[in-house]
N, CA, C and O atoms as CSV, one atom per row, in Angstrom:
chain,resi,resn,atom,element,x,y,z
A,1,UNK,N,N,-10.208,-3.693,-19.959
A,1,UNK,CA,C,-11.397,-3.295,-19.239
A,1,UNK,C,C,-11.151,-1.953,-18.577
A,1,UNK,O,O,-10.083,-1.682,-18.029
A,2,UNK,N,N,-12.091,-1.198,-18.643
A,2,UNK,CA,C,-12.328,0.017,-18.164
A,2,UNK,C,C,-12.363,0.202,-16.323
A,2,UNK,O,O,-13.292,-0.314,-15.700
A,3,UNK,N,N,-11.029,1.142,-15.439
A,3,UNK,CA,C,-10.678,0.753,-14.649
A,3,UNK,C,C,-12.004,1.063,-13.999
A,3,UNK,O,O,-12.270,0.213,-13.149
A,4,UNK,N,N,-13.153,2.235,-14.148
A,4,UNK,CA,C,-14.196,2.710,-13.644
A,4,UNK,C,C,-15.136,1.761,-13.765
A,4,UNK,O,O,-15.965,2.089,-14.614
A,5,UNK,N,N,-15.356,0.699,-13.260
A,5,UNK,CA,C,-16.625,0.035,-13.821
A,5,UNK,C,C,-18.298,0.435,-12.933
A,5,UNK,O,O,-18.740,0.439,-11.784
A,6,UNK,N,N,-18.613,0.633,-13.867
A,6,UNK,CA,C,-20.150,0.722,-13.548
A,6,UNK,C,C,-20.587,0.431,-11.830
A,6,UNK,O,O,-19.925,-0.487,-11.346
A,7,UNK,N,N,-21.581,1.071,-10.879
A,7,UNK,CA,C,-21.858,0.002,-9.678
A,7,UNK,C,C,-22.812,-1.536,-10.616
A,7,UNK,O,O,-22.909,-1.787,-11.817
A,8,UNK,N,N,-23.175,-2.021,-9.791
A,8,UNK,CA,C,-23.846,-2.750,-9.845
A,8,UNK,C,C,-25.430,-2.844,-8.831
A,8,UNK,O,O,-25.615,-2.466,-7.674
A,9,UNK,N,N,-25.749,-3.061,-9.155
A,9,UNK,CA,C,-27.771,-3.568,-8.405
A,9,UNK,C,C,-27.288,-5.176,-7.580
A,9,UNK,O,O,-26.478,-6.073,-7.819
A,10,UNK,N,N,-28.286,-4.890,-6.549
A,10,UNK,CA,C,-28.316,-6.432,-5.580
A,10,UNK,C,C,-28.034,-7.486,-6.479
A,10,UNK,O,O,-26.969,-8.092,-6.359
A,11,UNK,N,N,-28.819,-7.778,-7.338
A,11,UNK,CA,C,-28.957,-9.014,-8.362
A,11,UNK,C,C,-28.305,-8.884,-9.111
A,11,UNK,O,O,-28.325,-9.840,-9.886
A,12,UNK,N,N,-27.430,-7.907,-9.445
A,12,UNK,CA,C,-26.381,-8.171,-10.370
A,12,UNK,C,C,-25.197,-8.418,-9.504
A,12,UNK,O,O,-24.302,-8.895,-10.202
A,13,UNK,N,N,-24.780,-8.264,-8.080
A,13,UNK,CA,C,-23.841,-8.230,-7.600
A,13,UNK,C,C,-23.924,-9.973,-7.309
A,13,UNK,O,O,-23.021,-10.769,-7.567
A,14,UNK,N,N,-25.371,-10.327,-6.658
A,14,UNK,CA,C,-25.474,-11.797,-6.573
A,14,UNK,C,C,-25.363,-12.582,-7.690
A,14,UNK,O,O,-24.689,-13.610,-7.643
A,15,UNK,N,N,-25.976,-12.215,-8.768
A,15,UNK,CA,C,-25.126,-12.968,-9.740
A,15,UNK,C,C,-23.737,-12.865,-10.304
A,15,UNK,O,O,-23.358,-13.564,-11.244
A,16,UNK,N,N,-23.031,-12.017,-9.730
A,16,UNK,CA,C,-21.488,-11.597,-10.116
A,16,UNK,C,C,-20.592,-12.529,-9.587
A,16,UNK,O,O,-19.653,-13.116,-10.126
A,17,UNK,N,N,-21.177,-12.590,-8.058
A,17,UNK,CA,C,-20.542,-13.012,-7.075
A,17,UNK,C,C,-20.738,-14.865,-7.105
A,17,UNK,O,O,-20.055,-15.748,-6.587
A,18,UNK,N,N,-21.761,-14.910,-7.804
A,18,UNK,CA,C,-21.606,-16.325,-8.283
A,18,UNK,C,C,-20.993,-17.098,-9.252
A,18,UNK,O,O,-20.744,-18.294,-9.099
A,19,UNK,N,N,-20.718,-16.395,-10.335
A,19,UNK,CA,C,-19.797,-16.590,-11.689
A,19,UNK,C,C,-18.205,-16.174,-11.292
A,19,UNK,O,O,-17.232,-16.626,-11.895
A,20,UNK,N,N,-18.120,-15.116,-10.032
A,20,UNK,CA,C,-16.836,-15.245,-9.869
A,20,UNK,C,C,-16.576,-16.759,-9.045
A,20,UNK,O,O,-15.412,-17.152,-9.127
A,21,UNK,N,N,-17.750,-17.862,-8.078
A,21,UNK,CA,C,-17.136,-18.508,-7.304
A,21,UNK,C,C,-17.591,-19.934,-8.170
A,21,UNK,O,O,-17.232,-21.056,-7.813
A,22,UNK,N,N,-18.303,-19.710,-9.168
A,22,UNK,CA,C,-18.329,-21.249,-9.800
A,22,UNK,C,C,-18.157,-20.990,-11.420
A,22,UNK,O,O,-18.822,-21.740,-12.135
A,23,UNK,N,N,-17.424,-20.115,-11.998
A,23,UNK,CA,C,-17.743,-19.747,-13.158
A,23,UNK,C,C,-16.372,-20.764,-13.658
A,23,UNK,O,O,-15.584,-21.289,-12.871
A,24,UNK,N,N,-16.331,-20.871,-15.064
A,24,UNK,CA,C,-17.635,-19.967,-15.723
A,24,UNK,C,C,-18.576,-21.057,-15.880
A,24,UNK,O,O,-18.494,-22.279,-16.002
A,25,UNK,N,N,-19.351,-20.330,-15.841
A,25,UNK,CA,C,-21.140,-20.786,-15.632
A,25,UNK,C,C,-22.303,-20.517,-16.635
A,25,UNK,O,O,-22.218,-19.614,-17.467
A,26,UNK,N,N,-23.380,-21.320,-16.533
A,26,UNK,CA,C,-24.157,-20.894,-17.576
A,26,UNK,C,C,-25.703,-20.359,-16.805
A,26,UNK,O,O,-25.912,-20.698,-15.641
A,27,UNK,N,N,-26.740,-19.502,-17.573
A,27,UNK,CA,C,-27.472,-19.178,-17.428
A,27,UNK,C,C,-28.681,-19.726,-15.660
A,27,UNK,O,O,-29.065,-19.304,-14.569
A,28,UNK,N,N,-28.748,-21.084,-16.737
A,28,UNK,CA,C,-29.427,-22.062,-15.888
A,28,UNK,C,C,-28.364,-22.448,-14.472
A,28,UNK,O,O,-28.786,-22.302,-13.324
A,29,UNK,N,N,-27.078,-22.905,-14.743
A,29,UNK,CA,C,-26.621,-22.838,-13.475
A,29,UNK,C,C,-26.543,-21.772,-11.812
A,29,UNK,O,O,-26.330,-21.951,-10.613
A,30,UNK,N,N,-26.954,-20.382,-12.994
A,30,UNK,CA,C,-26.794,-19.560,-11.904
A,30,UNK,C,C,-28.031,-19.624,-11.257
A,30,UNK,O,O,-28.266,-19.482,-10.057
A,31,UNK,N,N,-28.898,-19.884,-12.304
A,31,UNK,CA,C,-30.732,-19.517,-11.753
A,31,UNK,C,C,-30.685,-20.711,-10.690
A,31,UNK,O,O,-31.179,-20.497,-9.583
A,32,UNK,N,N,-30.055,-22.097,-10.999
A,32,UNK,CA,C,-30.469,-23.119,-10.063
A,32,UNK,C,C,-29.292,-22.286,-8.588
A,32,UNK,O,O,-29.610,-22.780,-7.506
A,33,UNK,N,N,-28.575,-21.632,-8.502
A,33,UNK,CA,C,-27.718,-21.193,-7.555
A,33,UNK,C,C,-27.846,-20.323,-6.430
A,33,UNK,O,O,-27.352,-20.307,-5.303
A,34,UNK,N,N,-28.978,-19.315,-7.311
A,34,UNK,CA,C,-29.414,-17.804,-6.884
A,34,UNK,C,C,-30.172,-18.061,-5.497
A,34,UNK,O,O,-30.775,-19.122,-5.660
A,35,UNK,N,N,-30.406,-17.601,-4.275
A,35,UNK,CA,C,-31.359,-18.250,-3.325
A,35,UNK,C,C,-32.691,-17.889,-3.775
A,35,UNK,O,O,-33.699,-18.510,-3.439
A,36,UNK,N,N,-32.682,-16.747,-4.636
A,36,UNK,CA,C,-34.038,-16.802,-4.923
A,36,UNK,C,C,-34.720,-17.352,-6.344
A,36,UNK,O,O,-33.934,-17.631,-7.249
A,37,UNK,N,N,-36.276,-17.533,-6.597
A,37,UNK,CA,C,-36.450,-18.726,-7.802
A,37,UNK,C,C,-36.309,-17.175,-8.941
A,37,UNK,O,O,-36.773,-16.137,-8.469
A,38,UNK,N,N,-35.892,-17.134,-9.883
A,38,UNK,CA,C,-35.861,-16.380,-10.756
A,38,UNK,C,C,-35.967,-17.155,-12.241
A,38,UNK,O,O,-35.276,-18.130,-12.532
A,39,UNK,N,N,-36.995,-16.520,-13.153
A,39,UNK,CA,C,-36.621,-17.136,-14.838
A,39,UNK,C,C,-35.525,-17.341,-15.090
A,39,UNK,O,O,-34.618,-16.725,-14.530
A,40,UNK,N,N,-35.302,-18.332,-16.071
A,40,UNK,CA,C,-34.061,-17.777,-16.620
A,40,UNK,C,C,-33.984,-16.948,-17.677
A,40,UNK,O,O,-32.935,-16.603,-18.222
A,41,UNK,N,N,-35.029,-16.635,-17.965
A,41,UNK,CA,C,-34.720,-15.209,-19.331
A,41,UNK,C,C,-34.464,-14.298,-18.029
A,41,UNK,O,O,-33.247,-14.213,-17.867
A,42,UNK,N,N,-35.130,-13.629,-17.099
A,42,UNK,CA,C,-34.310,-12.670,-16.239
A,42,UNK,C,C,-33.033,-13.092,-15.833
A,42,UNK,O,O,-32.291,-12.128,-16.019
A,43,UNK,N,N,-32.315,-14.149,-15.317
A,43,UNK,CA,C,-30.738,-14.437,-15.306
A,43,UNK,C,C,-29.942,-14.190,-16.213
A,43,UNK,O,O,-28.896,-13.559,-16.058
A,44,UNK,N,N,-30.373,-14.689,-17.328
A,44,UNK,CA,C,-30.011,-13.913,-18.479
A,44,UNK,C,C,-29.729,-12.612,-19.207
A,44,UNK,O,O,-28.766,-12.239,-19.877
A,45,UNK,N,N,-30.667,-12.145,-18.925
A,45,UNK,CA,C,-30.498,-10.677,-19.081
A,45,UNK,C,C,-30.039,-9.927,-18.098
A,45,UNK,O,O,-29.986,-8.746,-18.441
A,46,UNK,N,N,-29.451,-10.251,-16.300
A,46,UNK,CA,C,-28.530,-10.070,-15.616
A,46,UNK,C,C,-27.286,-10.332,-16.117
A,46,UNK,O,O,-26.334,-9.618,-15.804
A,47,UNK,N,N,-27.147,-11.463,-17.010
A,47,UNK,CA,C,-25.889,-11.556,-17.033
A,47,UNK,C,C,-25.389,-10.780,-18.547
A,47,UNK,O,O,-24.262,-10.289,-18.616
A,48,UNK,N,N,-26.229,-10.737,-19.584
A,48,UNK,CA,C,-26.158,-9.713,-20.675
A,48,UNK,C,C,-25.858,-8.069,-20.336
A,48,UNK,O,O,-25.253,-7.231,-21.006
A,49,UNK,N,N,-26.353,-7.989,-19.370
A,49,UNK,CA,C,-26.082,-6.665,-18.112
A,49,UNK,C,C,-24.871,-6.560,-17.748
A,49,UNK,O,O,-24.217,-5.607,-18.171
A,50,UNK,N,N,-24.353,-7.400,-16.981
A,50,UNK,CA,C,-23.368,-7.277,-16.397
A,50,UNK,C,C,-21.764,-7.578,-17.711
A,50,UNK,O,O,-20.608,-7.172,-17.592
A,51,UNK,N,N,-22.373,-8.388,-18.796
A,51,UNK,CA,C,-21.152,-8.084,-19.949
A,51,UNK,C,C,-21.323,-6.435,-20.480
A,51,UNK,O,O,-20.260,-5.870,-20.740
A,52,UNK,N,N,-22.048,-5.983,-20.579
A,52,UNK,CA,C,-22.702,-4.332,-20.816
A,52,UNK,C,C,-21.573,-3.495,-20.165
A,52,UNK,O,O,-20.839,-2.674,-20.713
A,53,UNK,N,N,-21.607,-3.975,-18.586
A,53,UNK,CA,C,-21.204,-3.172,-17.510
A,53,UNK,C,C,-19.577,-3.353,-17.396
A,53,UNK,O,O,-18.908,-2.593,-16.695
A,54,UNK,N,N,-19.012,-4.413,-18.137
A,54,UNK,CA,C,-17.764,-4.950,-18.330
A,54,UNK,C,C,-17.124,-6.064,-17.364
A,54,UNK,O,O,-15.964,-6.459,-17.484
A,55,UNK,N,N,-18.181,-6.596,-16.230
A,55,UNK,CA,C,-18.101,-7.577,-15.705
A,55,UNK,C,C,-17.457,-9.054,-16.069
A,55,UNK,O,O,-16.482,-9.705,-15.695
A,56,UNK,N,N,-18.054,-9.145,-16.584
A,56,UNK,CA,C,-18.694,-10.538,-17.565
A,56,UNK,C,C,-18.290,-10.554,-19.111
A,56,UNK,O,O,-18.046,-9.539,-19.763
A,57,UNK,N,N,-18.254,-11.927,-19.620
A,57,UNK,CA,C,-17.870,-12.220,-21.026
A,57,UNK,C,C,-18.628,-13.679,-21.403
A,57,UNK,O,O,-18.697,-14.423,-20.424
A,58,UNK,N,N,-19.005,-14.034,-22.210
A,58,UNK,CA,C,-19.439,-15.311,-22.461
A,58,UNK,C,C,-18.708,-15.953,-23.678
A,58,UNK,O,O,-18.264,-15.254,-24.588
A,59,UNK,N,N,-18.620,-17.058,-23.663
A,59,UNK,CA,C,-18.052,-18.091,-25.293
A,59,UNK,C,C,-19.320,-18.717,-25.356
A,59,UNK,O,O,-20.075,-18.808,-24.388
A,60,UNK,N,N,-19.619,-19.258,-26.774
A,60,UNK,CA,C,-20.954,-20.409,-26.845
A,60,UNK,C,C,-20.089,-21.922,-27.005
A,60,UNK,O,O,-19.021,-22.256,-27.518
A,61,UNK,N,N,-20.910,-22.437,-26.452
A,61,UNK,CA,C,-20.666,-23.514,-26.242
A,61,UNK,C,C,-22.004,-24.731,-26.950
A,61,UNK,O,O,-22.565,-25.497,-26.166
A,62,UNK,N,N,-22.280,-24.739,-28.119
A,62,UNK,CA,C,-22.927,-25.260,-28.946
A,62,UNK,C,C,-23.823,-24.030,-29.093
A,62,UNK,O,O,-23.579,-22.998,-29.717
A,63,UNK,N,N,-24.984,-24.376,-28.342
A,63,UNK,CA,C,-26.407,-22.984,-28.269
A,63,UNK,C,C,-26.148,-22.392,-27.126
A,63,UNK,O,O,-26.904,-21.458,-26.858
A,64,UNK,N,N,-24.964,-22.738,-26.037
A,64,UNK,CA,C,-24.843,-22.487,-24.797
A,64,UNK,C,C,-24.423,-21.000,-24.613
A,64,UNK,O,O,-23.597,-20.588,-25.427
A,65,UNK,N,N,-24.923,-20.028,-23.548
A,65,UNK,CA,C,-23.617,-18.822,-23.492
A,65,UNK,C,C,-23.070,-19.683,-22.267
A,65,UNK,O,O,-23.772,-20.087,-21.340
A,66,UNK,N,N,-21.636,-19.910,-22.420
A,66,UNK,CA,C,-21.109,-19.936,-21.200
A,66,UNK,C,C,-20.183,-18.778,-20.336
A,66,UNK,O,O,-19.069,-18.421,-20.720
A,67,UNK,N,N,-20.558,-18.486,-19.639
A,67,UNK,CA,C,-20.112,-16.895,-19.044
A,67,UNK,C,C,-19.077,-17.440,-17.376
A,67,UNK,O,O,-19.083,-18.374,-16.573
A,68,UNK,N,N,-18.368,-16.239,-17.596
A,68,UNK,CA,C,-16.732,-16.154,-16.397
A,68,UNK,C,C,-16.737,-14.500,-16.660
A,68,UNK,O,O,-17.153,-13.795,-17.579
A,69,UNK,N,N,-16.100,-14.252,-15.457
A,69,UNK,CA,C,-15.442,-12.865,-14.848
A,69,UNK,C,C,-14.628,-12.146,-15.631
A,69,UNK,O,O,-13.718,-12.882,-16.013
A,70,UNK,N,N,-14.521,-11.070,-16.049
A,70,UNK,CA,C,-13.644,-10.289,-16.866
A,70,UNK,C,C,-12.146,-10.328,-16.169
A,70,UNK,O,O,-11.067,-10.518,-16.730
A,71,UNK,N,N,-12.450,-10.059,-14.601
A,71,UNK,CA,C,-11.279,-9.933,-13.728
A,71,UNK,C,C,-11.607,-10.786,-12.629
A,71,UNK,O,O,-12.718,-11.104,-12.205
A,72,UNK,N,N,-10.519,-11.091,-12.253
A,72,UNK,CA,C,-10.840,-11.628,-10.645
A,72,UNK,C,C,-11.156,-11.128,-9.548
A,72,UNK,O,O,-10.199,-10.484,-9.118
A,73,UNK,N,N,-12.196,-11.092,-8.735
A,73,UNK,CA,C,-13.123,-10.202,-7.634
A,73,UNK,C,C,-12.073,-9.609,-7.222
A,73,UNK,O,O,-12.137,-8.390,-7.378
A,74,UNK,N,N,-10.503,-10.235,-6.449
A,74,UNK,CA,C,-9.988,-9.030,-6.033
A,74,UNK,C,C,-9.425,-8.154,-6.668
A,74,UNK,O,O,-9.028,-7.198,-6.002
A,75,UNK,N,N,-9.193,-8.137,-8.055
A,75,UNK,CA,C,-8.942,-6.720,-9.095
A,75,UNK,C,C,-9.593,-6.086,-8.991
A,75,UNK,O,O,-9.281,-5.009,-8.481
A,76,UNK,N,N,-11.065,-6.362,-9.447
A,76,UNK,CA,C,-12.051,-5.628,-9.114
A,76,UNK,C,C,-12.555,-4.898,-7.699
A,76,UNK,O,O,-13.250,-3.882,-7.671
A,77,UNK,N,N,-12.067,-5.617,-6.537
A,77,UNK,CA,C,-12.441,-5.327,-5.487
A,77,UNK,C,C,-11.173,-3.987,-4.991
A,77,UNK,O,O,-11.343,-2.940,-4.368
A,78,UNK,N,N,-10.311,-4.413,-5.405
A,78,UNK,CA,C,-9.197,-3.155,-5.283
A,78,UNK,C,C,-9.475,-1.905,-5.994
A,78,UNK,O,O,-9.433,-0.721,-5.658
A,79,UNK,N,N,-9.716,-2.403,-6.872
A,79,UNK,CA,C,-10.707,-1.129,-8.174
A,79,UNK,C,C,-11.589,-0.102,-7.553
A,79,UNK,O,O,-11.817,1.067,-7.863
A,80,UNK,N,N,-11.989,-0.807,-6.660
A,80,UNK,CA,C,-13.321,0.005,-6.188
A,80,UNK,C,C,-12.939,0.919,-4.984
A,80,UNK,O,O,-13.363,2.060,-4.805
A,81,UNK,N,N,-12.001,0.182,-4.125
A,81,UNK,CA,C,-11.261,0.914,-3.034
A,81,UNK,C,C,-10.318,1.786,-3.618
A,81,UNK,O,O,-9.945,2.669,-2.845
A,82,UNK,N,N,-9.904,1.805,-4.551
A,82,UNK,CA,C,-9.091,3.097,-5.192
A,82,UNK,C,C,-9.970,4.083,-5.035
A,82,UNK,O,O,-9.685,5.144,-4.480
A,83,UNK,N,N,-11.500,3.704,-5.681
A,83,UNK,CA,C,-12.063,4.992,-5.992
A,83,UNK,C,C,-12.413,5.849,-4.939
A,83,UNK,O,O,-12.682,7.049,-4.981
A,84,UNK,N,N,-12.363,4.812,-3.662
A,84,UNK,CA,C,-12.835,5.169,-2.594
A,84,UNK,C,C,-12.061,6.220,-1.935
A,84,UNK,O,O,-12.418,7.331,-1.545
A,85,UNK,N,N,-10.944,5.645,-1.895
A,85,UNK,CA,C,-9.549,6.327,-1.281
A,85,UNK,C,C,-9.462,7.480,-1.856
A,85,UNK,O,O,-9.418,8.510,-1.183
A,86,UNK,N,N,-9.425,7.486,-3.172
A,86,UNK,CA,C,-9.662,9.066,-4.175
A,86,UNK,C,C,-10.159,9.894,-3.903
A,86,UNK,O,O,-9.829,11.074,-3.784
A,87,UNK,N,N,-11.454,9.119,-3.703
A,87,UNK,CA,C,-13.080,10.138,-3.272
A,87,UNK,C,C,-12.400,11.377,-1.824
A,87,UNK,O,O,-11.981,12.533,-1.750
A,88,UNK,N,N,-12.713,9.940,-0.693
A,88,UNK,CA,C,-12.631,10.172,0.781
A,88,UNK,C,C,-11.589,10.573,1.507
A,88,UNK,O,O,-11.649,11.177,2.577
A,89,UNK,N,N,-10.472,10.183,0.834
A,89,UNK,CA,C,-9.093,10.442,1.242
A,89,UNK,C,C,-7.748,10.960,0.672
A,89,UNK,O,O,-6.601,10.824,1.095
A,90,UNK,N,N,-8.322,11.700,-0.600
A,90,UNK,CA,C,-7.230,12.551,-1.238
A,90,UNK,C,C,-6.303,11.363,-2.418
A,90,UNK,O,O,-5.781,11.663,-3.491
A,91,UNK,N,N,-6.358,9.887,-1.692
A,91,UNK,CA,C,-5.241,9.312,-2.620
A,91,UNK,C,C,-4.862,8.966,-1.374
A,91,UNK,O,O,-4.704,7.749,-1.470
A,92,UNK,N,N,-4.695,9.179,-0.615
A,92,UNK,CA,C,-4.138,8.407,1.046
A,92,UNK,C,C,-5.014,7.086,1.846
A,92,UNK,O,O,-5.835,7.052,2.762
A,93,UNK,N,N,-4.298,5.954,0.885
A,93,UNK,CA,C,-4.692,4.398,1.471
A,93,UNK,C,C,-4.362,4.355,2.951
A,93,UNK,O,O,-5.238,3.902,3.688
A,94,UNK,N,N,-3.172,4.781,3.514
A,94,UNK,CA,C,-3.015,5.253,4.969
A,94,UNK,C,C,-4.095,5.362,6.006
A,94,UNK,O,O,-4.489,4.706,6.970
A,95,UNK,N,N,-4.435,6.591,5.320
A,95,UNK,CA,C,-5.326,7.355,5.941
A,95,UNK,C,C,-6.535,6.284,6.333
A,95,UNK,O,O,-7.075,6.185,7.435
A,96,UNK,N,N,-6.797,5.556,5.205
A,96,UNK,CA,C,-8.372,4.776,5.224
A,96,UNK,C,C,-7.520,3.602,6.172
A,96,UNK,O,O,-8.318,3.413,7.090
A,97,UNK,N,N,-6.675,2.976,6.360
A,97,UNK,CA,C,-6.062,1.742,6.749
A,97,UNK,C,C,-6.017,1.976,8.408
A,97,UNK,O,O,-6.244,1.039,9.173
A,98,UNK,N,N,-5.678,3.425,8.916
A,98,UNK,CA,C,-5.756,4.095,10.217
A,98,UNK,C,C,-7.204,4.238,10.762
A,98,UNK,O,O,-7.611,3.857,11.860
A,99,UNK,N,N,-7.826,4.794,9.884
A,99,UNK,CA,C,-9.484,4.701,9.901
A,99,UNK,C,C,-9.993,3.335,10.400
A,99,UNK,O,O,-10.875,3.168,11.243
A,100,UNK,N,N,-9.393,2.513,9.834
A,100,UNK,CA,C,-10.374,1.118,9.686
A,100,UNK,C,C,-9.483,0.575,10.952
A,100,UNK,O,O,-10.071,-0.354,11.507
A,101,UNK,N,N,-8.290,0.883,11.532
A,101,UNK,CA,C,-8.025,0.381,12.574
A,101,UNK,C,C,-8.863,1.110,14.008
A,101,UNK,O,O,-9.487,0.648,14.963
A,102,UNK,N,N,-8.505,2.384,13.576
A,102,UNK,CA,C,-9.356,3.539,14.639
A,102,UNK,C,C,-10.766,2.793,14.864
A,102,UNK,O,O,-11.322,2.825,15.962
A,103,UNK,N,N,-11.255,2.185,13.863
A,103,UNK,CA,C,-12.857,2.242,14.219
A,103,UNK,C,C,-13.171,0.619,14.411
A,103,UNK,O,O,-14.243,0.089,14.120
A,104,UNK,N,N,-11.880,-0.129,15.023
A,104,UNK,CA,C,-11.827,-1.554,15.222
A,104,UNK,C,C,-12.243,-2.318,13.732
A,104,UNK,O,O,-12.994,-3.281,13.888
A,105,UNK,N,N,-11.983,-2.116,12.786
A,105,UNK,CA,C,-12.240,-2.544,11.526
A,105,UNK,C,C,-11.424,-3.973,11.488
A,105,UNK,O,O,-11.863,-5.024,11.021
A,106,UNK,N,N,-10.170,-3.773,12.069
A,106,UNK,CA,C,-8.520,-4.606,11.501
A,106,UNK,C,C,-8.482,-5.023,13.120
A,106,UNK,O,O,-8.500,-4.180,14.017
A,107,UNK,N,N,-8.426,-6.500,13.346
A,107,UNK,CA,C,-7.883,-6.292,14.546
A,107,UNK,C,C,-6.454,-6.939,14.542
A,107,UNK,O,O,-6.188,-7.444,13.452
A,108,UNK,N,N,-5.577,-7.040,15.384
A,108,UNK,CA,C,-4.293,-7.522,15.192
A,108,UNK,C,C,-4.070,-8.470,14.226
A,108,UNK,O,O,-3.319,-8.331,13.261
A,109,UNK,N,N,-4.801,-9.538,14.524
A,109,UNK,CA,C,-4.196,-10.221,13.532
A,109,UNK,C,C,-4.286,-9.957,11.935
A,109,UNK,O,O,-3.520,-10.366,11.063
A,110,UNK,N,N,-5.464,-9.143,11.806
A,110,UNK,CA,C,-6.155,-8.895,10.182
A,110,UNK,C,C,-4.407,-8.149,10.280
A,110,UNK,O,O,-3.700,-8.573,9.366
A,111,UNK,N,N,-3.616,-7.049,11.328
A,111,UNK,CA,C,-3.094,-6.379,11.033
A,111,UNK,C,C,-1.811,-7.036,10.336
A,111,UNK,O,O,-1.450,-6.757,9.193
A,112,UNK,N,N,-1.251,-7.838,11.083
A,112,UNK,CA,C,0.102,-8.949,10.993
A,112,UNK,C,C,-0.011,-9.320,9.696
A,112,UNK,O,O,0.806,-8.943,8.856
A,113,UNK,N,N,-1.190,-10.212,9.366
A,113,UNK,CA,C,-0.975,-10.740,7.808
A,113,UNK,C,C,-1.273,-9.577,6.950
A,113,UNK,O,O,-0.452,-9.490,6.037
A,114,UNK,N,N,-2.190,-8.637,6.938
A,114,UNK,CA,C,-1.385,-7.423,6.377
A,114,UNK,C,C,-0.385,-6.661,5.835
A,114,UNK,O,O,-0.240,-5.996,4.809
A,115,UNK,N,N,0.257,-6.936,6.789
A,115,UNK,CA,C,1.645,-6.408,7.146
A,115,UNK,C,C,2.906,-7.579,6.874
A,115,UNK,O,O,4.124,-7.403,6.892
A,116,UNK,N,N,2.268,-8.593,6.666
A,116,UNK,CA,C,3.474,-10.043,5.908
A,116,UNK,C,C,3.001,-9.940,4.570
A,116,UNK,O,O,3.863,-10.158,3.719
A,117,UNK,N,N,1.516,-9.583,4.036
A,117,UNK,CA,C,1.356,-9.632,2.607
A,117,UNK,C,C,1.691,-8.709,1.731
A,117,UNK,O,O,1.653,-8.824,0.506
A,118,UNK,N,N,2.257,-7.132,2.795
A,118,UNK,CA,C,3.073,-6.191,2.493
A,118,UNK,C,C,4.544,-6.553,1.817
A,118,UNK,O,O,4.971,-6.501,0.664
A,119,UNK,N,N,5.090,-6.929,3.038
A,119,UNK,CA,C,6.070,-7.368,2.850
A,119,UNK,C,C,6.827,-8.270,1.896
A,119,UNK,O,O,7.983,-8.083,1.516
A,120,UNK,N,N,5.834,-9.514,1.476
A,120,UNK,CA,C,5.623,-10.081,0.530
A,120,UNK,C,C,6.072,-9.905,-0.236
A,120,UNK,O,O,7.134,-10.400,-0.613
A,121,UNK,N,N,4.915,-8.533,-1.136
A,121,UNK,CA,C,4.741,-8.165,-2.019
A,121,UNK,C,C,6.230,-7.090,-2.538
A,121,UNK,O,O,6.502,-6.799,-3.703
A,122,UNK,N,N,6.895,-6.725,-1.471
A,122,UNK,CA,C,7.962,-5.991,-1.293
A,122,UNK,C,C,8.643,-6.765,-2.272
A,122,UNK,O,O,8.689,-6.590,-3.489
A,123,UNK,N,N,9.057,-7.463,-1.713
A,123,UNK,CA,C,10.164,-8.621,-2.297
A,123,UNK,C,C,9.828,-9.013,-3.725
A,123,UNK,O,O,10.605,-8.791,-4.654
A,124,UNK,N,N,8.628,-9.613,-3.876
A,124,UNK,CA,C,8.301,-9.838,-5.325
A,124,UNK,C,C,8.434,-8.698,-6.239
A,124,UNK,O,O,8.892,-8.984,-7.345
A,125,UNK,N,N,8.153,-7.544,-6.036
A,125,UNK,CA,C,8.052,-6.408,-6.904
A,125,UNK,C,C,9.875,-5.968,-7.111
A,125,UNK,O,O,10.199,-5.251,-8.058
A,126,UNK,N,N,10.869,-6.461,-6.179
A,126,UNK,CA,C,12.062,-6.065,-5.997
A,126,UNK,C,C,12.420,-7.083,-6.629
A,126,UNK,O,O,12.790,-6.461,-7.625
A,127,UNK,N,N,12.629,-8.167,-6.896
A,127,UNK,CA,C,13.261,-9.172,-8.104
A,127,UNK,C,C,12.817,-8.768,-9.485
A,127,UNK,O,O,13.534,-8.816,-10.485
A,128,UNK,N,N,11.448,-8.330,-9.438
A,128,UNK,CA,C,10.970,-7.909,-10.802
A,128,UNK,C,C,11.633,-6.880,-11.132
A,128,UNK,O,O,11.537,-6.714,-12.348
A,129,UNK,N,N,12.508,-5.802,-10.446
A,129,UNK,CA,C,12.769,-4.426,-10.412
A,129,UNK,C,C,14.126,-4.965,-10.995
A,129,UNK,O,O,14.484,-4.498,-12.076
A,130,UNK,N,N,14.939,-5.936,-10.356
A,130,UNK,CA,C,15.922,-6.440,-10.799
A,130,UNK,C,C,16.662,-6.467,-12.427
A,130,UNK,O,O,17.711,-7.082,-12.618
């Protein structure tokens, strides 16, 4: 998948955000899900959209499309804060992480587990390095 993916529209993000939390899912499941009443030929063609956009993938399942996430929201959700960081901040995650504390974004504790899932990740990436 293409690391740039497309934005997305309200209704495609609400239906994104639903196939990432009950997927994979079918047409009709999402329409019965959505808060609002929508066809399901329009759910459908949200979700034909969002395989377009590289979101989404479907298998059939007799006459069924059954559709799931290309990636998992937080791949994707990191994806997007790259671009951000790129954009706004040269490539300096720092910079935005100081920002978001500066402007009460993070408060201690968001900071601590932060800063243990850092650490974490330290370690795991250092056995792999091994």
């Amino acid at each position: 998948m293409d690391d740039r993916l497309p934005e997305l529209g309200d209704l495609e993000r609400e239906v994104m955000q639903l196939v990432w939390a009950h997927g994979p899912v079918t047409a009709e499941v999402v329409r019965e899900r959505l808060p609002r009443r929508l066809k399901e030929s329009t759910v459908r063609t949200v979700l034909r959209r969002l395989e377009e956009k590289g979101y989404a993938r479907h298998t059939v399942d007799g006459r069924t499309y059954v559709y799931q996430a290309v990636e998992p929201r937080a791949r994707v959700a990191a994806k997007a804060v790259q671009r951000i960081v790129d954009w706004f901040c040269n490539g300096s995650i720092e910079e935005v992480l100081v920002g978001m504390v500066d402007n009460a974004m993070l408060d201690q504790q968001q900071l601590r587990t932060l800063a243990d899932q850092v650490a974490k990740a330290k370690k795991v990436r250092g056995v792999k390095k091994e």
